[in-house]
N, C-alpha and C positions, 0 to 999 in steps of 0.2 A: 336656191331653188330645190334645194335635194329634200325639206322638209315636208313639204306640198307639194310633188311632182303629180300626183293622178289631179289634181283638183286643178292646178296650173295648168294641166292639159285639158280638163274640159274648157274653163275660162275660155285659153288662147282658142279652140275648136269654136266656143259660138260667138266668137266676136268678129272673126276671122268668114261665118257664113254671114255677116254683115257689112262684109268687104272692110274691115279695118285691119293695121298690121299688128299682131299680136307681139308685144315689148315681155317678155315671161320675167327680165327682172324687175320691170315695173311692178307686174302683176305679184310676184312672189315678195315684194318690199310688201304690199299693200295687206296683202295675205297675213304676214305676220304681225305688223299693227294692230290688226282687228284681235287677231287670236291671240298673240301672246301678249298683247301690254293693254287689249280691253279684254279680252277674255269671252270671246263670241264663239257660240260653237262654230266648226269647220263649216257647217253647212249653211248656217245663217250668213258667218263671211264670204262666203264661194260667191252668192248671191248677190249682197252688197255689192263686191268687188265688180262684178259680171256688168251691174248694173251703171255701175257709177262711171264706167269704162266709156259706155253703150251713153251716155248722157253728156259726155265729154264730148264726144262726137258727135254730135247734135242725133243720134239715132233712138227713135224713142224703142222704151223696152217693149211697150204694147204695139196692136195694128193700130194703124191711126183711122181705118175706117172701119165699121162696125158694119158686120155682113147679115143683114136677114136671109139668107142660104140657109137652108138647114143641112147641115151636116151631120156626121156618126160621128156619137161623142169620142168612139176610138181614134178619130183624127182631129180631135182639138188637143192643140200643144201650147206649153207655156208663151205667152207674151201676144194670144190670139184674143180677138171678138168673137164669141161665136152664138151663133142659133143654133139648138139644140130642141130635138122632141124625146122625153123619157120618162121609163117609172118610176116613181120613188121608191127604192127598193127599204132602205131603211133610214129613222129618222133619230138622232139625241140631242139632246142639252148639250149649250157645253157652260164650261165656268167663266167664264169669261165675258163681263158687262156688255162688251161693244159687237158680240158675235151674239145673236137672235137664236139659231141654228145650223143648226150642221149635218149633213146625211149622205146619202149616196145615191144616184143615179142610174138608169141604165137603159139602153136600148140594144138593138141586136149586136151591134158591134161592139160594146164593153161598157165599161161601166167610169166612172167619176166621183170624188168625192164633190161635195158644193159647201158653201157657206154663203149664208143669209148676213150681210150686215145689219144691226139694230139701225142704226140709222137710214136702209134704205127703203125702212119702211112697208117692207112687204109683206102680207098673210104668211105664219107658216103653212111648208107644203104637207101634204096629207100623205101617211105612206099608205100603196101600193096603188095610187093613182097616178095618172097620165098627164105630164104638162108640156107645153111648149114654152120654152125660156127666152129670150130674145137679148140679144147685146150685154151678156154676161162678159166678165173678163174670166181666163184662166191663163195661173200663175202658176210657178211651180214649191212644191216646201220640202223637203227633205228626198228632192228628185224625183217626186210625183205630182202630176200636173191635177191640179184642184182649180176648181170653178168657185168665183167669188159672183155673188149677186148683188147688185150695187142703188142706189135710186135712180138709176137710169135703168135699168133692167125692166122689160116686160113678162108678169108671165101669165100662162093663160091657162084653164082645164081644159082639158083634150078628153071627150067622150070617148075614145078610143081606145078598145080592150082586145088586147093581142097577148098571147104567152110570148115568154121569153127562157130558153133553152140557151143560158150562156154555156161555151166550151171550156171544158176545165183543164188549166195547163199543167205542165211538170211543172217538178220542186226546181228542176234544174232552169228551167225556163221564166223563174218568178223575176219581176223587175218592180221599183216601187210603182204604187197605184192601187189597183183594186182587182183581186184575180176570184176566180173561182177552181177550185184543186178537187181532186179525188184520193186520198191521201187512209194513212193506217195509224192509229192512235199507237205509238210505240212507250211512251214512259209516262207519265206523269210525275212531275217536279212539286217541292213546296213549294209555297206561294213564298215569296219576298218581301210583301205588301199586305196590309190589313185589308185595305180594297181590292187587291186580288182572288178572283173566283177560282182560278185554275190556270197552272203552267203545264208547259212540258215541248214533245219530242213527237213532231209526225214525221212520216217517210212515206215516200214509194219508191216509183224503179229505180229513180232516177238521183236522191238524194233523200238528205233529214232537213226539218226546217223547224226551229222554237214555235211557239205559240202561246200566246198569253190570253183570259179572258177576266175581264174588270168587271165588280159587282156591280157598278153605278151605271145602268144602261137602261134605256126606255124598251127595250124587244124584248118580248119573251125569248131565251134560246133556246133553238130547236124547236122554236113552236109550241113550246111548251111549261115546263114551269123554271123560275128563274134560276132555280139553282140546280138546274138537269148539267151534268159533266160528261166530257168525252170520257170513253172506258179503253183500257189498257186492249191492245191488240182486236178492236174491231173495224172498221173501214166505213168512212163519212166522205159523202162528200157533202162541201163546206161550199156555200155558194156566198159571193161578194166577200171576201176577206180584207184586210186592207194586210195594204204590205209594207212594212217599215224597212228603212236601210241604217244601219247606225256604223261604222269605220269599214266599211266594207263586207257587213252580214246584214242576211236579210233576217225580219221575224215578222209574224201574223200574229195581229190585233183581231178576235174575231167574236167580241163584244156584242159586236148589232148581226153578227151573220146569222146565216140558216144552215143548222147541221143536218143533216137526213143521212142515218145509219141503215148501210146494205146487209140485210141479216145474210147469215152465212158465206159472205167473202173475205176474200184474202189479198194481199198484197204481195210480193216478195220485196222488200226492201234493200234499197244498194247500199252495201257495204264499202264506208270511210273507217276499217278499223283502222289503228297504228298502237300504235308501242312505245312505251317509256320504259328506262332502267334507270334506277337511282336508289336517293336515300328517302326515305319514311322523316322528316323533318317538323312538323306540326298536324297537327287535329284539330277538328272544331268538335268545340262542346257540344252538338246537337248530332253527335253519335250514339255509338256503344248500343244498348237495349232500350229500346224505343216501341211506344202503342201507336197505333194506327186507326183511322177513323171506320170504322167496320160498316157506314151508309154503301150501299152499292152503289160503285163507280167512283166511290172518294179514295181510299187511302192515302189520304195524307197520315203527314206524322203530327199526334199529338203532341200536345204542351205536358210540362208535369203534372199540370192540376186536368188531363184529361181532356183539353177545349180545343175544340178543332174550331180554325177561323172561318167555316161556313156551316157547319151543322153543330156548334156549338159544345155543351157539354157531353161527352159520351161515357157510358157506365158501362158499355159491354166491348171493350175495345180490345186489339188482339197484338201480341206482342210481336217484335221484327228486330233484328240485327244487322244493322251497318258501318261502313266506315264511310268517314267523310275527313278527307284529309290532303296532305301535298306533299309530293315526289320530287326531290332535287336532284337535279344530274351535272350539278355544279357550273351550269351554262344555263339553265332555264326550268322555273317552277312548274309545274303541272298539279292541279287540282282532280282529281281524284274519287269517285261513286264508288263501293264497292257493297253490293246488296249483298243478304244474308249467307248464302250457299257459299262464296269465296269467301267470305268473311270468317264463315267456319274453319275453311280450309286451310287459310294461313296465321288465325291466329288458334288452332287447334280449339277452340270456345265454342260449343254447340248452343242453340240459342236454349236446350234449357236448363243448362249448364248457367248461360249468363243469367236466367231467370232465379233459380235457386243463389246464384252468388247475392242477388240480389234484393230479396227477401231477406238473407240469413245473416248480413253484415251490415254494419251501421252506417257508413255510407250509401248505401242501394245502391241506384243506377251507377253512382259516379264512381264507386267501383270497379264494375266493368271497363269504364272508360278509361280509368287507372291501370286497370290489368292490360287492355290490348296494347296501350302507349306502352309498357313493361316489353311487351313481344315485340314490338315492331319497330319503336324508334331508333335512329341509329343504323338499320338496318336494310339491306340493299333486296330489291326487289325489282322483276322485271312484270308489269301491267300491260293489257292488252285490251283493243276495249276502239270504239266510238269516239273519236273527238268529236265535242261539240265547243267552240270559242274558246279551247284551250281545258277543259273542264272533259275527263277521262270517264266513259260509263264500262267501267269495270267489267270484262267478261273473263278477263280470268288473268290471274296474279301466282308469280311463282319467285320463291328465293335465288337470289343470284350470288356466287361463291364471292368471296370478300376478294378484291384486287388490291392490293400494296400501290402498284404503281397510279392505279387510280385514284386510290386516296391523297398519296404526294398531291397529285394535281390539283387538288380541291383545295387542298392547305396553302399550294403553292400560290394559287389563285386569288385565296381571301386573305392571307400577309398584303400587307399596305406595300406599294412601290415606293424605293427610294428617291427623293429627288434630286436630280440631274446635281450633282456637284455639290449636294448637300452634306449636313454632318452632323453625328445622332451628340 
């Protein structure tokens, strides 16, 4: 049970509000079948497991009667029938033959995602109109409750035109679903993905949270044109986000949302700095002296041949100096940001210093990247900075005096143990 203890604990928690007695080595046998010898992510097994428990017991997963009630979609929970009245706030494709559509919903009390099954045959909904939906099921998927619409589902247009003023929650207060935040654009990240429009880092008072936005989406963002980007230190608020959970972090999906920039506000953002001391032990290749996309509000890092992956090829692009590498401290790796100004500072290399090395010697860039590995690997440093999943946003990096005894312990560490009674 010790592999899966949080997830063993929600299982036993909702089988247990269904009056049955919660067996956790059952539950934790069943647990590792799926995930280690089929290979199912945690949350897809959590589910199965929950369910197949719940079927056992003759208890069905859903209501077995289907409420024409109308309710606030804020109190529809997994395994409910519900009637719902709401707007379509936003609506996409998705890839998927057997899913019609996909969007989100919302009325004063919160918001939903939904999916239209192909076979249940229904109109798509129209966004930013008004329906009443009838005997939908909602399920839950990666512990956000979603509304499926089925061929037994009614739905209806509703002439009915009301605003809707959803309340925007703290970072610290996000749970999966569909939130609306007031949040401050703190970094932007390279994209991972060719279909990625924009990563990165929002904050407020209260914490940071990732944010990702996908090219492939049927909304204009921000109301405007498709490839408009959050800009480095201005304050949005972001209405309908979706909220992902993945091992215990959350991040915003915020593809179909509506950003609306508050000209001249500020934030103060809460500070999760920490600190590592260790060894400089690897770099990645997509350091050292690096161009930048010069479109306002992009700066991403260029490719060699110039090509930024949303505004394409750029001829007036503007140089930048970083590190991007990992810190050992002979118990645990840490990844590592370290933008231009520290970057000067600990490997003595001013960026146009790495500009002229770069020009003037027949490797170019990969020069530079040569020289700062020369200064820094092998070498012990203490980092300060933003954890984000393990990944360090560098605010400031200082050399640490060489320890003897600490080294023993690294070496002592990585020598092979002998085996019990063995003989070389």
């Amino acid at each position: 049970m010790d592999e899966y203890p949080e997830i063993i604990k929600r299982i036993s928690q909702k089988i247990e509000e269904k009056g049955i007695t919660a067996e956790e080595d059952r539950i934790a046998s069943k647990l590792r079948l799926l995930i280690e010898d089929f290979h199912i992510p945690p949350e897809e097994a959590e589910k199965t497991v929950t369910n197949e428990i719940l079927r056992e017991n003759n208890v069905s997963t859903v209501s077995r009667e289907p409420s024409s009630e109308t309710i606030g979609i804020a109190d529809a929970n997994p395994g409910d029938w519900v009637t719902i009245e709401g707007k379509v706030v936003s609506v996409s494709a998705h890839p998927h033959e057997a899913i019609a559509q996909k969007g989100i919903i919302a009325d004063e009390s919160g918001a939903i995602s939904f999916i239209i099954w192909e076979k249940a045959g229904a109109e798509p909904l129209e966004e930013l109109r008004w329906y009443r939906i009838e005997s939908a099921v909602v399920d839950e998927y990666r512990g956000a409750p979603s509304m499926k619409i089925h061929s037994g589902t009614t739905i209806t247009k509703s002439e009915q035109e009301k605003p809707l003023m959803p309340t925007p929650v703290k970072i610290a207060d996000l749970k999966p679903g569909v939130a609306t935040i007031r949040v401050k654009m703190i970094q932007n990240w390279d994209p991972r993905h060719e279909n990625m429009l924009q990563s990165g880092l929002l904050g407020d008072e209260t914490g940071t949270v990732k944010f990702i936005t996908w090219k492939e989406r049927n909304n204009d963002f921000l109301g405007e044109s498709r490839d408009k980007l959050l800009e480095e230190n201005k304050v949005y608020s972001i209405y309908y986000a979706v909220v992902d959970e993945y091992n215990g972090n959350y991040s915003l999906n915020i593809s179909d949302s509506m950003a609306l920039e508050e000209e001249g506000a500020d934030i103060e953002i809460a500070s999760n700095e920490t600190g590592v001391t260790g060894v400089f032990v690897n770099f990645s290749p997509n350091m050292g002296l690096i161009k930048r996309c010069p479109v306002e509000g992009c700066n991403r890092a260029l490719s060699r041949q110039n090509y930024c992956p949303v505004h394409e090829l750029q001829n007036n692009s503007k140089y930048d100096l970083r590190i991007i590498g990992t810190i050992d401290n002979g118990k645990e790796a840490h990844n590592v940001i370290i933008q231009r100004e520290v970057t000067e500072n600990i490997t003595g290399m001013t960026l146009e210093k790495a500009i002229e090395m770069a020009e003037n010697n027949p490797l170019g860039l990969d020069d530079v990247i040569l020289e700062i590995k020369k200064v820094l690997t092998g070498r012990y440093y203490t980092c300060t900075g933003s954890d984000i999943n393990g990944t360090i946003l560098v605010e400031s990096c200082t050399p640490k005096r060489f320890d003897s005894m600490e080294h023993a312990e690294l070496l002592n560490r990585a020598a092979p143990e002998e085996e019990a009674g063995g003989e070389f």
